[in-house]
Biotite code that builds the C-alpha atoms (Angstrom):
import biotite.structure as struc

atoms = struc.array([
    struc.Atom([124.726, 118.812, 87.737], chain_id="A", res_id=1, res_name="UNK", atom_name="CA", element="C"),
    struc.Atom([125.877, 118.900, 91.514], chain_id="A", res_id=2, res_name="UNK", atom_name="CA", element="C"),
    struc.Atom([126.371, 115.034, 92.996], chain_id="A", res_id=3, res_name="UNK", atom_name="CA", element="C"),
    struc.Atom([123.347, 115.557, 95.268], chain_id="A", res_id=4, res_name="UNK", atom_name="CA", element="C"),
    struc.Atom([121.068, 115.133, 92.385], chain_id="A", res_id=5, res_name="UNK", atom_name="CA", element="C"),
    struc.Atom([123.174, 112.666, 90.513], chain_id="A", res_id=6, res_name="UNK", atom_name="CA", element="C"),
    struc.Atom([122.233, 110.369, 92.917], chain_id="A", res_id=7, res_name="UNK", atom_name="CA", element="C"),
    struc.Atom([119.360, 111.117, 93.666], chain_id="A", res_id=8, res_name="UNK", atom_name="CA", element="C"),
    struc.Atom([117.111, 107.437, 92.767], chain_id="A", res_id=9, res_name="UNK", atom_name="CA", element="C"),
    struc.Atom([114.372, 110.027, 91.487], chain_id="A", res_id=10, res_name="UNK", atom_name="CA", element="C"),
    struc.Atom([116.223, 112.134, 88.811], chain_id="A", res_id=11, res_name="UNK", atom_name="CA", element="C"),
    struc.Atom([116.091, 109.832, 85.804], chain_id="A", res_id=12, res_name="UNK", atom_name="CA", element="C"),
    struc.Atom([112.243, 108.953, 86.460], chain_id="A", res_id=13, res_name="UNK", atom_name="CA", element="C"),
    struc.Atom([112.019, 113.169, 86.564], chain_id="A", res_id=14, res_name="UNK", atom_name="CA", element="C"),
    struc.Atom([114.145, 113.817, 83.764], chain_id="A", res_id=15, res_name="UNK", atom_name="CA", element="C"),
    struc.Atom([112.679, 111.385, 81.937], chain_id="A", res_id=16, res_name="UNK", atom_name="CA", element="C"),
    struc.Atom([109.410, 112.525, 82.314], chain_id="A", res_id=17, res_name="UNK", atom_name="CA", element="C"),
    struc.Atom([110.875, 116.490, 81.498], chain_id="A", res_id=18, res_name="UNK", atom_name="CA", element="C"),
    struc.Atom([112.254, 114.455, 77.636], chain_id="A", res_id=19, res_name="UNK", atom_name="CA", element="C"),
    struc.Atom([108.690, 113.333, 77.435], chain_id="A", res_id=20, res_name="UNK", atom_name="CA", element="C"),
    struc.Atom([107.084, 116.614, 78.060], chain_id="A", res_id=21, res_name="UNK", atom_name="CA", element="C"),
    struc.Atom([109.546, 118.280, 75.824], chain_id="A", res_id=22, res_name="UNK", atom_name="CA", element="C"),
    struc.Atom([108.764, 115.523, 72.998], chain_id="A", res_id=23, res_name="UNK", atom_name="CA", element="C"),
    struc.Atom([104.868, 116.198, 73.608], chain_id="A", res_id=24, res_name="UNK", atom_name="CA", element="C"),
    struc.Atom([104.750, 119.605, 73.675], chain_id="A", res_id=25, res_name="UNK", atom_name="CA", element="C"),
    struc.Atom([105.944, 119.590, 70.077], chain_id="A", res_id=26, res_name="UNK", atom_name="CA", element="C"),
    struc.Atom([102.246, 118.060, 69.581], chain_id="A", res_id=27, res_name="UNK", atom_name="CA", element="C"),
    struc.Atom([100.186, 120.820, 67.685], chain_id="A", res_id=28, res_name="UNK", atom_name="CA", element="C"),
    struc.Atom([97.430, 122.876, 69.863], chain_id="A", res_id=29, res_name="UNK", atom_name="CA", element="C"),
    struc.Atom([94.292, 119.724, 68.730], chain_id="A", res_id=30, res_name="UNK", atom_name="CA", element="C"),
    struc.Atom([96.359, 117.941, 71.174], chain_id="A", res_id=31, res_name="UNK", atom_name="CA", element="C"),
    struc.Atom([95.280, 118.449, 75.213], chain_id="A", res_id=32, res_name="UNK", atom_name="CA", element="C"),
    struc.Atom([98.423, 116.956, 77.759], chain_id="A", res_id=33, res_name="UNK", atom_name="CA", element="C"),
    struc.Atom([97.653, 116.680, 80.880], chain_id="A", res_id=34, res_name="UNK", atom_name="CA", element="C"),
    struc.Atom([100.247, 116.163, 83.486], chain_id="A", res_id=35, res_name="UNK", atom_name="CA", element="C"),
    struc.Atom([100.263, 114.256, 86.710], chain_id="A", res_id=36, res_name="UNK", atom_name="CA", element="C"),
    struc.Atom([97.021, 112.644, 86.770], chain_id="A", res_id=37, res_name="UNK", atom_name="CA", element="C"),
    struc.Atom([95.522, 110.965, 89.813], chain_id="A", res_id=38, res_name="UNK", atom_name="CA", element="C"),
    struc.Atom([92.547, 108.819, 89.219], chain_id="A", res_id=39, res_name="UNK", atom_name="CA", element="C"),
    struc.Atom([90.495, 107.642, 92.275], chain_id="A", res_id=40, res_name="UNK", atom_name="CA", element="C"),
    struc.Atom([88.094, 104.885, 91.734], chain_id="A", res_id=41, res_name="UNK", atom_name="CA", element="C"),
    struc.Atom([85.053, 105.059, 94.255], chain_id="A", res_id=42, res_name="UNK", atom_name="CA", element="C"),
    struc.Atom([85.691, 101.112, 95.033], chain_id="A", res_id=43, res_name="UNK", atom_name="CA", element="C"),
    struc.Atom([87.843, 98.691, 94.681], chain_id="A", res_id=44, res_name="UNK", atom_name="CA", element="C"),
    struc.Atom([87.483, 96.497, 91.037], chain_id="A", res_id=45, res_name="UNK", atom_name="CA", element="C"),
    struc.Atom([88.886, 93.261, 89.967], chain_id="A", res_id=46, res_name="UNK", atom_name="CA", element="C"),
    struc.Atom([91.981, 93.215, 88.207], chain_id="A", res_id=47, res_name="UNK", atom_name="CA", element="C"),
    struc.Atom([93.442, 89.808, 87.446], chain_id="A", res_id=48, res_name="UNK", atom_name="CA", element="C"),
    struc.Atom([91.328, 87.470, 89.284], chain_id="A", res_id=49, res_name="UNK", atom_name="CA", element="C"),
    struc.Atom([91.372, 89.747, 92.526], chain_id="A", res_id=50, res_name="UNK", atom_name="CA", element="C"),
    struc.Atom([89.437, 92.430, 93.489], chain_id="A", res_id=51, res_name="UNK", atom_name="CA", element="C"),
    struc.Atom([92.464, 94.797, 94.394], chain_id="A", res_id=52, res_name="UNK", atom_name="CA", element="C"),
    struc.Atom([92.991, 97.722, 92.356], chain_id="A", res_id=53, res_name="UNK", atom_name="CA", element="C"),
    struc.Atom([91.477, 101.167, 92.893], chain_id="A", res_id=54, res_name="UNK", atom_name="CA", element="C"),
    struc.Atom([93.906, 104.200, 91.871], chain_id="A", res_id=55, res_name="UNK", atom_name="CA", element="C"),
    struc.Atom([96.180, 105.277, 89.447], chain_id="A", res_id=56, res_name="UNK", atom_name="CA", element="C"),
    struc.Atom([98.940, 107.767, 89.119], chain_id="A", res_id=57, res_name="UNK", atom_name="CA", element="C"),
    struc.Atom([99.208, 108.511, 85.614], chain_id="A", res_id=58, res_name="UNK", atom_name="CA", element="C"),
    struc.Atom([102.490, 110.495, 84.202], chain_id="A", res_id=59, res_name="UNK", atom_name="CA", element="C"),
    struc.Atom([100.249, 111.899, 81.230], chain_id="A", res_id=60, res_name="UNK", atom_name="CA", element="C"),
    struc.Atom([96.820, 111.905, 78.982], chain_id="A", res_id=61, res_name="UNK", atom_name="CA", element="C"),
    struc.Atom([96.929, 113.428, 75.575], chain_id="A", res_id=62, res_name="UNK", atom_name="CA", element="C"),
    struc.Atom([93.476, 113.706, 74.792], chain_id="A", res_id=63, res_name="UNK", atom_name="CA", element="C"),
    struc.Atom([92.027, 114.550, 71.509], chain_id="A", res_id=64, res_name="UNK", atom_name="CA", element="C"),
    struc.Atom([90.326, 113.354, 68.518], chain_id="A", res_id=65, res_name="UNK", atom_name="CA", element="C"),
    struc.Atom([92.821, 110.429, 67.659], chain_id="A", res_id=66, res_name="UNK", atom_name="CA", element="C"),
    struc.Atom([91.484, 109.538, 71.302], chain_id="A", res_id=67, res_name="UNK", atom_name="CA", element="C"),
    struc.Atom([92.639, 109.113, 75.050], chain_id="A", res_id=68, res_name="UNK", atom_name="CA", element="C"),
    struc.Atom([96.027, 108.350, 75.352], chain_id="A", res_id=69, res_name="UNK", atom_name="CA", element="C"),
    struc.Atom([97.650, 107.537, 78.563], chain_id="A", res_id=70, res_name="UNK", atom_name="CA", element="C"),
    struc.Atom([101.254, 107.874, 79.037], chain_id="A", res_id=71, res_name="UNK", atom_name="CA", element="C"),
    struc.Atom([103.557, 106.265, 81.861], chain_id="A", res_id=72, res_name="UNK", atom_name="CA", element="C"),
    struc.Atom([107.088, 107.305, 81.234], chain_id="A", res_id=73, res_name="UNK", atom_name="CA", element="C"),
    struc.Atom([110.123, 104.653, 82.368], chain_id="A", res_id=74, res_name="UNK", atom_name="CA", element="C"),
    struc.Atom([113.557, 106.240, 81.944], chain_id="A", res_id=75, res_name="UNK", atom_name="CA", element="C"),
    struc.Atom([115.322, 102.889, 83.173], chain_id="A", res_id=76, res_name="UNK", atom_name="CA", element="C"),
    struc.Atom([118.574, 101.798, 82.809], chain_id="A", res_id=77, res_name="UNK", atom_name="CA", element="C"),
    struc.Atom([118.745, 97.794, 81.624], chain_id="A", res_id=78, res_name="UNK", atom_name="CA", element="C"),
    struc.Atom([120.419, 96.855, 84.863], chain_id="A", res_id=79, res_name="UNK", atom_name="CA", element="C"),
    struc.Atom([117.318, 98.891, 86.503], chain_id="A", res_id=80, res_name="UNK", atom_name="CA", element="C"),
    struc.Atom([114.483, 97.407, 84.076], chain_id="A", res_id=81, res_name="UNK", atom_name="CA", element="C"),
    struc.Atom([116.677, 93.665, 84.867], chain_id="A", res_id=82, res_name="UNK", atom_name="CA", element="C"),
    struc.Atom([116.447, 93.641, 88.398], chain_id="A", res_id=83, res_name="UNK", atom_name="CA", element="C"),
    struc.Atom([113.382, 95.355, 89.541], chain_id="A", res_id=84, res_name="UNK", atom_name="CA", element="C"),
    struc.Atom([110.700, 93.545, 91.631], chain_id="A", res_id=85, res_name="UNK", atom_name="CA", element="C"),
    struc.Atom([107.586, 93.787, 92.029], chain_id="A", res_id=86, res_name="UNK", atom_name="CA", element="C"),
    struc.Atom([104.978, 95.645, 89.856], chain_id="A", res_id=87, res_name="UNK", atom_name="CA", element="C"),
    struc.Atom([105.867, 95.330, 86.058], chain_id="A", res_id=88, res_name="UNK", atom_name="CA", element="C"),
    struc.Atom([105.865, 98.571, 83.815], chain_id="A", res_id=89, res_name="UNK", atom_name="CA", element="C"),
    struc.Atom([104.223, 97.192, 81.705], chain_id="A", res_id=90, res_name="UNK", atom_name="CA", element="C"),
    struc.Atom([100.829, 95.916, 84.698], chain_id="A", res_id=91, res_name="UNK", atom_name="CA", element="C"),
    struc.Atom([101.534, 99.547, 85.872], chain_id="A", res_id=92, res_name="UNK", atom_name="CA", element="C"),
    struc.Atom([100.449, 101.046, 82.841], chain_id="A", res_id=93, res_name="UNK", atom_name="CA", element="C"),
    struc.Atom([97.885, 98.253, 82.285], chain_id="A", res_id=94, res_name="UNK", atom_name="CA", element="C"),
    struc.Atom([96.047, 99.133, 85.653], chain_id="A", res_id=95, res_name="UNK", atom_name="CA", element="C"),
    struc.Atom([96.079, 102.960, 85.355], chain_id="A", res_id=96, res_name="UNK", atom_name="CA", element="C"),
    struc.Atom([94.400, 102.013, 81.759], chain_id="A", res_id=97, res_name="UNK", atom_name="CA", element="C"),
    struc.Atom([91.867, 100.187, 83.687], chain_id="A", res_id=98, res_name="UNK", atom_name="CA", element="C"),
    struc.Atom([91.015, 102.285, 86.397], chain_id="A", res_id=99, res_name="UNK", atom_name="CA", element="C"),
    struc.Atom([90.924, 105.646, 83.375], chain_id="A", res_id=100, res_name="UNK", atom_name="CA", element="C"),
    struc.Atom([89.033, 103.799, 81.620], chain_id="A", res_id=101, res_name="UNK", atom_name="CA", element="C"),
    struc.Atom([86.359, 102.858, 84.597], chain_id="A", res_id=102, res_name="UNK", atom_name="CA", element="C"),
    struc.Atom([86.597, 106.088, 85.687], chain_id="A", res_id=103, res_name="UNK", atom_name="CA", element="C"),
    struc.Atom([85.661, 107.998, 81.546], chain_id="A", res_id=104, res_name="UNK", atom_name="CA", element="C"),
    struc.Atom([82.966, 105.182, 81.400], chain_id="A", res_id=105, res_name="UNK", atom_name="CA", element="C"),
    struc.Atom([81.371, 105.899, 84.341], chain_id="A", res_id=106, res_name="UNK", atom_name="CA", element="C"),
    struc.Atom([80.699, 109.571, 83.997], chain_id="A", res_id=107, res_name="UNK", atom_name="CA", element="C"),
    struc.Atom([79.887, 109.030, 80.478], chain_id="A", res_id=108, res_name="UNK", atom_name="CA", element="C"),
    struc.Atom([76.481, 108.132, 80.520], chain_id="A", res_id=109, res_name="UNK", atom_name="CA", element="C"),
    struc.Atom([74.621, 105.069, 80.682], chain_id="A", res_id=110, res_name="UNK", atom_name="CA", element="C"),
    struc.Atom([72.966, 105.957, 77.270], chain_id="A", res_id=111, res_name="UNK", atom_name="CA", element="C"),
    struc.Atom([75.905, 105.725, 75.388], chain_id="A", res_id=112, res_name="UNK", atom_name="CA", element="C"),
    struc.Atom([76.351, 102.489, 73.188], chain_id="A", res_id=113, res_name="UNK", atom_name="CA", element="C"),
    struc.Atom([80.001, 102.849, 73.266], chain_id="A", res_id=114, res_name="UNK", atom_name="CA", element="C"),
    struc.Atom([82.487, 103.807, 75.512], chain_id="A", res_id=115, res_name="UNK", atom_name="CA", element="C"),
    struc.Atom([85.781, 105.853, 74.501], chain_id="A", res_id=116, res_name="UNK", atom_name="CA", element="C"),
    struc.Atom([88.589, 103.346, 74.220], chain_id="A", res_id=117, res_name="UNK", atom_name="CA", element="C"),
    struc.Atom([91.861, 104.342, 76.275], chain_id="A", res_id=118, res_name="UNK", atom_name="CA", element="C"),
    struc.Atom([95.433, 103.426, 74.515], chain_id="A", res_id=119, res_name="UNK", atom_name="CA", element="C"),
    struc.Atom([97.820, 102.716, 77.456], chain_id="A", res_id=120, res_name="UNK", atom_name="CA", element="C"),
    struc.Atom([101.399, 103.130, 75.923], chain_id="A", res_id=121, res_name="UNK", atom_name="CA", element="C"),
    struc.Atom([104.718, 102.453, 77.923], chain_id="A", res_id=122, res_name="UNK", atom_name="CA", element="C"),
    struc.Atom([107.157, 105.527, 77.128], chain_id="A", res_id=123, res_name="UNK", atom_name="CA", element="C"),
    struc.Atom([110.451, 103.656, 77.047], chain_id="A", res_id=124, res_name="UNK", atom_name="CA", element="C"),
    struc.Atom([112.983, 106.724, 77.385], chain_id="A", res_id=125, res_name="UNK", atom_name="CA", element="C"),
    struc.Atom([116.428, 104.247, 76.948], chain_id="A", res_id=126, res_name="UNK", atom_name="CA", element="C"),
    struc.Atom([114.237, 102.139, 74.312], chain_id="A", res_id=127, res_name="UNK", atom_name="CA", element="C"),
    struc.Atom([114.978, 99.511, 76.262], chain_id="A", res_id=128, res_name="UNK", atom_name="CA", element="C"),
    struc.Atom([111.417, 97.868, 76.809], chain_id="A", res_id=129, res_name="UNK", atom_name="CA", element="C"),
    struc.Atom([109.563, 95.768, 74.485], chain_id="A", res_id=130, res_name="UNK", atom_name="CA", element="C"),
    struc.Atom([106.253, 94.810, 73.727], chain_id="A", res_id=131, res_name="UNK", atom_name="CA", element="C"),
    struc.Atom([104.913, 91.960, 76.426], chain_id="A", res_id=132, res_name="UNK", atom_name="CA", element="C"),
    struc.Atom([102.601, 89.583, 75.327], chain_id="A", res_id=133, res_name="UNK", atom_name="CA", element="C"),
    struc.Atom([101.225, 89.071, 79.104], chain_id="A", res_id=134, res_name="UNK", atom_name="CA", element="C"),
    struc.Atom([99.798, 92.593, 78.612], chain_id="A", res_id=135, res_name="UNK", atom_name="CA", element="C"),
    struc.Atom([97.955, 93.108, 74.949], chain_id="A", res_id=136, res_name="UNK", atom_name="CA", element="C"),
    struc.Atom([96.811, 96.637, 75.490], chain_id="A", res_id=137, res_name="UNK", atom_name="CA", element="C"),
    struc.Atom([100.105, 98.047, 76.213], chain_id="A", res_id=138, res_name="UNK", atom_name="CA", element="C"),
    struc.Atom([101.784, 99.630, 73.433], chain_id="A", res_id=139, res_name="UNK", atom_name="CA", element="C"),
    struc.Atom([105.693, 100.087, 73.736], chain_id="A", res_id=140, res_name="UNK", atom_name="CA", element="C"),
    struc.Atom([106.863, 103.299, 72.440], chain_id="A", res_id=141, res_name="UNK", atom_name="CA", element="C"),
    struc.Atom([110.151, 105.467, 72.942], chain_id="A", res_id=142, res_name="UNK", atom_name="CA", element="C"),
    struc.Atom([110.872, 109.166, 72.548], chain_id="A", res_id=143, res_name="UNK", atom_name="CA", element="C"),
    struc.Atom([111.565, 109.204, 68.753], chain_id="A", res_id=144, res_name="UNK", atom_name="CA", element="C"),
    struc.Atom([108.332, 107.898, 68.271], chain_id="A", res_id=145, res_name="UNK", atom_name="CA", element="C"),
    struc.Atom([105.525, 108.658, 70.693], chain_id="A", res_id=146, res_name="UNK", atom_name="CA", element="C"),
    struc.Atom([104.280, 112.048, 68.904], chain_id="A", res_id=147, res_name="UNK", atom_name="CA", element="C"),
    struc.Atom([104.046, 109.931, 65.358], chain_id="A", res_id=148, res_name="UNK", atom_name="CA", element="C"),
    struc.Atom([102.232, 107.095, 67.170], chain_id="A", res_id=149, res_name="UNK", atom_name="CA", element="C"),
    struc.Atom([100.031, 109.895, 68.285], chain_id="A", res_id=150, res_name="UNK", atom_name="CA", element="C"),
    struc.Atom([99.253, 111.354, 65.311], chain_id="A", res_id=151, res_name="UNK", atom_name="CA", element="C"),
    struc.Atom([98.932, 108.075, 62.989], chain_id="A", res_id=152, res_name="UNK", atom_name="CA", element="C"),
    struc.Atom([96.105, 106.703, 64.897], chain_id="A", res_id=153, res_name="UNK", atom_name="CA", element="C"),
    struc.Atom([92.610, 107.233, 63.401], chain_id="A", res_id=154, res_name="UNK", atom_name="CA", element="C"),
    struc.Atom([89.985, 109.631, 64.854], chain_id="A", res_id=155, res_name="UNK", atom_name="CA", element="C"),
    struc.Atom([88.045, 108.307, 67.715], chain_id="A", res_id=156, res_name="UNK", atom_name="CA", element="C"),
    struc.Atom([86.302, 111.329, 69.537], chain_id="A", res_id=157, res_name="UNK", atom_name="CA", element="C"),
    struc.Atom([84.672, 114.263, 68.334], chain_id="A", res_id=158, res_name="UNK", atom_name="CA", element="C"),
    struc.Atom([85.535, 117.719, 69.407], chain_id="A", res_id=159, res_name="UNK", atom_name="CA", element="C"),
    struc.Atom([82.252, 117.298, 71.669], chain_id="A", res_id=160, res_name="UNK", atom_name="CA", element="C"),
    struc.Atom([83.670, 114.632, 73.013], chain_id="A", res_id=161, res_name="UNK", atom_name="CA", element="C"),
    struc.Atom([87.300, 115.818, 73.337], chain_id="A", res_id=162, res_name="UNK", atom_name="CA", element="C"),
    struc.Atom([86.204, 118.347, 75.343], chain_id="A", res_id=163, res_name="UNK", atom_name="CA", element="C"),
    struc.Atom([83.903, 116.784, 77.734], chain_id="A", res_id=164, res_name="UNK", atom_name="CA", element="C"),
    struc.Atom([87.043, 114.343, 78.500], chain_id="A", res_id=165, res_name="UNK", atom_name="CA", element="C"),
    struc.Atom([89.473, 117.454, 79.295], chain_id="A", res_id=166, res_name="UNK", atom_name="CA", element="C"),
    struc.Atom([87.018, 118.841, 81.436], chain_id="A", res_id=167, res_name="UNK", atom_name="CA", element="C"),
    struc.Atom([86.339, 115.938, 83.231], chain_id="A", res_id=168, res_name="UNK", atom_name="CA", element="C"),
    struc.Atom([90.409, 115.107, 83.703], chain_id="A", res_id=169, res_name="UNK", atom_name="CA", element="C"),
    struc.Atom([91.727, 118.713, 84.642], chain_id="A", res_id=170, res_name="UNK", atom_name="CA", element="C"),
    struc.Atom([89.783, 117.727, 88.098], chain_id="A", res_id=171, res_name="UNK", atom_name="CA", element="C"),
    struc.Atom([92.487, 115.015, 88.477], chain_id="A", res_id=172, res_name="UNK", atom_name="CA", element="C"),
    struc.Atom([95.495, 116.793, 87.607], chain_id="A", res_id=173, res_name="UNK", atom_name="CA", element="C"),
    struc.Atom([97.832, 117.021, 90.581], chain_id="A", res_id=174, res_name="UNK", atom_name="CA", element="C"),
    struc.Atom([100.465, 118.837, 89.576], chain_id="A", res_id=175, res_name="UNK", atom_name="CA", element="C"),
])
């Protein structure tokens, strides 16, 4: 590795998300990844009291009959996770669940007496993250174990289903 890209502020978040690929791809074929999702809301919606969230860039969706599973990938060091500002990982993740799940819900038909649920799980590369209780839908997860928390959750969607969701998503994959 040349020094250019060793310090380069982006590599870990990159390399990280290379480890989860890697990790996810080991997922048999029933599983659908998507990569690099960006999800425009046509409005703005409330999130926490204020009406101020709209878009999300999402690292990856594994869609398929255990469900839709969004993925945002932190490859932080502790003095990184320790002193960052701003937006939590763990809101991050919590407003790109919202703003899937508004978007799945409303192209899903208003005949529909149920919605598909979204699981938002923070990919921990260093395992250095933990659960936070500010932010109940998050799941924590780290490398070892994201493709068994994957596969141990119960089916959700049909194939139907599973494929209308893919269809709908490859129009938001960005890269």
């Amino acid at each position: 590795m040349d020094k250019k890209n060793k310090d380069n502020p982006l590599y870990p978040g990159a390399r990280g998300e290379v480890l989860a690929l890697k990790k996810l791809s080991q997922l048999s074929n029933h599983y659908n990844i998507l990569c690099g999702v960006r999800v425009i809301l046509p409005r703005y919606v409330t999130y926490m009291g204020r009406k101020n969230l709209r878009t999300a860039q999402i690292d990856f969706i594994v869609v398929s009959k255990k469900g839709i599973i969004l993925i945002e990938v932190k490859n932080w060091s502790n003095q990184y996770y320790n002193q960052q500002e701003g937006l939590s990982p763990h809101e991050q993740v919590d407003r790109s669940g919202r703003v899937l799940w508004i978007k799945i819900k409303s192209r899903w038909g208003w005949w529909k007496k149920s919605y598909p649920r979204v699981t938002s799980v923070l990919l921990s590369i260093q395992g250095n993250m933990r659960y936070n209780s500010n932010y109940k839908f998050v799941y924590v997860s780290n490398l070892h174990e994201i493709n068994y928390f994957i596969k141990n959750k119960k089916e959700d969607l049909s194939e139907k289903e599973v494929e209308k969701i893919v269809k709908m998503l490859k129009n938001y994959v960005t890269n």
